[in-house]
N, C-alpha and C positions, 0 to 999 in steps of 0.2 A: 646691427642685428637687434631685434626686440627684447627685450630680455624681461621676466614679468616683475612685479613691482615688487618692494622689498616687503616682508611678511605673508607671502603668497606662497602656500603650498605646494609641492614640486606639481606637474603636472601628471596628468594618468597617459598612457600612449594609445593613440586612436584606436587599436586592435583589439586591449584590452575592453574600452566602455565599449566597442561595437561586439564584443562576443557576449556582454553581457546583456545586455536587450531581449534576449530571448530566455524564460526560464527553462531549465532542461529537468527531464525526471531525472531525482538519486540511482545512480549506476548502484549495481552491486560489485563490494570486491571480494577479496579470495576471502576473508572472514565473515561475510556475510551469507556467504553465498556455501559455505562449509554447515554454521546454523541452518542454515533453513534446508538443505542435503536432508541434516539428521532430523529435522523435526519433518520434514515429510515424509519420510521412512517410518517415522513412527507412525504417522497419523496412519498410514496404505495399512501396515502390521497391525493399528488399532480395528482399524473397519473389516479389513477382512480376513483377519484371523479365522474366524469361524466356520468360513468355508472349505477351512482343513482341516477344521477342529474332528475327532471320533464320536461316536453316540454319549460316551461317556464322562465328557470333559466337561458336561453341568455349565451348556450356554448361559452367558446373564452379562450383558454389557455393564449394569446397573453394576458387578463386581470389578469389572476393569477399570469404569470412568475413575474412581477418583488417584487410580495409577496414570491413567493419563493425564489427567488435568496437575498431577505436581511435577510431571515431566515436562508438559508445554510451558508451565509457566515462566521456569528459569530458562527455557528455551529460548521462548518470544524477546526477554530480557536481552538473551547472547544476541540474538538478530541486529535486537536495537544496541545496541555496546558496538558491536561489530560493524554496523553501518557509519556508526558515528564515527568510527577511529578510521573506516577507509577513507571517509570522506571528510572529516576535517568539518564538521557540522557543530554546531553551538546548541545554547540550548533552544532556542526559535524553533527548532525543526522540531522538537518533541515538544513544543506547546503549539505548533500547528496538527503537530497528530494528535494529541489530545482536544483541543477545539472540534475536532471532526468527527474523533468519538463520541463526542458529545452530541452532536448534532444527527450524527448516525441514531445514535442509542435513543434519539427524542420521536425521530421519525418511524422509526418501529411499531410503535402504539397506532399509529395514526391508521396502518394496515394490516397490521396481525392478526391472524383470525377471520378473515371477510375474504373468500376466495382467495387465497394466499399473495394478494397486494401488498405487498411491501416495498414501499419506496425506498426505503434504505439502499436498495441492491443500486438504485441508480446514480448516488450519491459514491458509494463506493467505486464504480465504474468509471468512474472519471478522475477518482482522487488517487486511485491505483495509478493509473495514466500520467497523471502530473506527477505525484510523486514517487513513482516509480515500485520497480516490484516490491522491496525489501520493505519497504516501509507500509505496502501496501498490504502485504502482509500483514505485517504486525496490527496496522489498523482495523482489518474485516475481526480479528481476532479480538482484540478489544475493543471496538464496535461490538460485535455480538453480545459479549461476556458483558458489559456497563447493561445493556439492553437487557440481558437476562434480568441483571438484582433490578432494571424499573419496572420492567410487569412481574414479578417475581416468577422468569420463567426457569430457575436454579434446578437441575434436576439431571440424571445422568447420561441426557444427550448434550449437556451445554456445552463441556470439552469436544464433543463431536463435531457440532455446529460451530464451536470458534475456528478449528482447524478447516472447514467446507467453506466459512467465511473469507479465513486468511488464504486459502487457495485460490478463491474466487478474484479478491481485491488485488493477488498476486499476477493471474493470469492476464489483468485487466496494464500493470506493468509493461509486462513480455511484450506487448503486441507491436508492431513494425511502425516505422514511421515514427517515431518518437517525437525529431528532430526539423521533420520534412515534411509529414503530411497534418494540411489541416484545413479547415472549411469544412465545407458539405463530407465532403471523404472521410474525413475524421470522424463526424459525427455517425456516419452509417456506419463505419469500422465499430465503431464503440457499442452501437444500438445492435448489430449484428453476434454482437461478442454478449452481450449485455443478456439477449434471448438466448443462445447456447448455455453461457453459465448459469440461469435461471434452472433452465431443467437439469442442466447437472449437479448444480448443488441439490436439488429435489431426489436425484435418483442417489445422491453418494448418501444423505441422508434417511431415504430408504431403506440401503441397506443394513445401516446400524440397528434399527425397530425392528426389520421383516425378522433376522433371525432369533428373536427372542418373543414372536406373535405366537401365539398359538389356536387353536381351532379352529381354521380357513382351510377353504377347500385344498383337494390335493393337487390341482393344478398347479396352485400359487402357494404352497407352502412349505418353507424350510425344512428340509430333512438334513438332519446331522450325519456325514458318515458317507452321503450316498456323494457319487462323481461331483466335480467342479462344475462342468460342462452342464449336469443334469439341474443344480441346483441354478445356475445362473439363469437357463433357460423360463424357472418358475418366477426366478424374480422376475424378468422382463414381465411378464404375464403380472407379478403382482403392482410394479408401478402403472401398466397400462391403467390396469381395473381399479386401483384406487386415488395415484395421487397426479393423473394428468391433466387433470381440472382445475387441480391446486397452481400446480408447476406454469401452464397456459398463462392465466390469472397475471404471475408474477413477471413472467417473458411479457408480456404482451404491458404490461405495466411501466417497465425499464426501458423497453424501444418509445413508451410517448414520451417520456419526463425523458429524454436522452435528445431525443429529436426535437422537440421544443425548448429546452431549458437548457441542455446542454452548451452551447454556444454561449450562452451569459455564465454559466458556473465556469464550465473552461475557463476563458476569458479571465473572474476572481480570483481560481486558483491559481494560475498563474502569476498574476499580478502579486499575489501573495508570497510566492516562491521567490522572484526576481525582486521584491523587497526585503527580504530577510533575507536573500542572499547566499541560499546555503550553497551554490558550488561558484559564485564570482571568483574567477582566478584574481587578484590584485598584481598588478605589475606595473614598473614606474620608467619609463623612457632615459635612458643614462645620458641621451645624447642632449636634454633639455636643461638648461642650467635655474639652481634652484640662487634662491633669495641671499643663500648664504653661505657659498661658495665664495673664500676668497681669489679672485680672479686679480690679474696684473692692474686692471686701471682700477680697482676698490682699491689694491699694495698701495700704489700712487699715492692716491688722496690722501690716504690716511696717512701716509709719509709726511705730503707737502702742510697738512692740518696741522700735526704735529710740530713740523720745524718752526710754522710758524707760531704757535702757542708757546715756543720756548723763547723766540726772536723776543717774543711781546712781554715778555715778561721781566 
């Protein structure tokens, strides 16, 4: 029988190096997935409060943001705490979301403002993907928030837009096929999700401004007080008439850079993932015998050495 050479590490078992070949997105477990319950509950309660608020309740998000921005923070924190202790993650993982912030937060400038181009959205869309919801959460949200303090867009939509972000880069997690689909499929999945979430984060973002606009026609304009039904119906009329040009812009921006580019980012991120390793099971084959294992014919030798090293003496 072979047996490997003496100072040779035991071996790994074929099952385990073939499962890891493939990087997989961060699963969420029950603590992570309890986090992000309560911080999306707030964020729903943050935005649309208002549409049950009475005529007298003195609308002004401008006075709720900074209760929400000290509730997500320690939030976003529990998300990341939470993922790390389900998953048995090192610190690699939270300086690969931070790299990414960073790079998120750079490419922000490069479209803000200009028909609402922002390439960020497409960045996120794929790094949600790889690395999965939880994290991808936490990333659209701090993506946003680094981006804020670089164009200094600090002001009390930013807790809004970090949560519209983290849900975005969240939903880009969820989507099917995690494990199984990839090539072309994957990329139109992505480019497909990529235009949806563009105009949704455009319309959840909407909503936070429209109720505190004032002097717009009565078509499109928030009345405090009056039905759910009656008010929702103005909004639709207000995102058509002002911000689907914006929204367009930004869909149609995420399907090029997804569908061209996408295939080489996939591809790094990945590579990335499957080198630092955060979910390689390690596991060692009992049935391989290691270097230093006393076995009956090592007993021997070192018997017969022995006797004679005493004979010789």
């Amino acid at each position: 029988m072979n047996r490997p050479a003496r100072g040779t590490p035991p071996a790994r078992s074929a099952r385990s190096s073939r499962g890891t070949r493939r990087a997989r997105p961060v699963r969420i477990g029950p603590r992570a997935a309890v986090a992000l319950v309560l911080v999306t509950l707030i964020g729903i309660a943050a935005f649309g409060w208002p549409l049950l608020a009475d005529r007298q309740s003195g609308l002004a998000h401008s006075q709720d943001a900074p209760w929400l921005f000290a509730a997500l923070l320690p939030l976003l924190v529990a998300v990341v705490v939470a993922t790390v202790a389900d998953n048995g993650m090192d610190a690699k993982a939270v300086a690969m979301l931070g790299v990414l912030a960073a790079v998120g937060a750079a490419l922000r400038p490069l479209g803000a403002g200009t028909a609402g181009l922002e390439p960020m959205f497409f960045l996120l869309v794929l790094s949600g993907r790889v690395l999965g919801p939880g994290f991808g959460f936490v990333l659209g949200s701090v993506t946003m928030f680094a981006s804020a303090l670089l164009t200094g867009g600090v002001g009390p939509w930013m807790p809004f837009q970090m949560l519209a972000m983290g849900w975005f880069a969240l939903g880009a997690g969820l989507l099917p096929g995690a494990e199984r689909i990839r090539g072309r499929a994957e990329l139109l999945m992505l480019a497909a999700y990529g235009c949806a979430g563009s105009f949704a984060y455009g319309t959840v973002m909407n909503l936070q401004g429209w109720v505190i606009l004032q002097g717009m026609g009565q078509g499109i304009s928030f009345r405090p007080g009056d039905p759910v039904g009656a008010n929702l119906a103005r909004f639709v009329a207000y995102c058509l008439a002002t911000s689907v040009g914006w929204d367009l812009g930004r869909a149609v921006l995420t399907v090029v850079l997804t569908l061209t580019l996408g295939a080489t980012l996939l591809k790094a991120l990945r590579r990335a993932t499957r080198k630092a390793a955060f979910d390689a099971p390690v596991s060692f084959d009992p049935g391989v015998e290691t270097a230093y294992e006393p076995t009956p014919q090592r007993q021997s030798n070192a018997h017969t050495i022995g006797h004679t090293g005493d004979s010789g003496g």
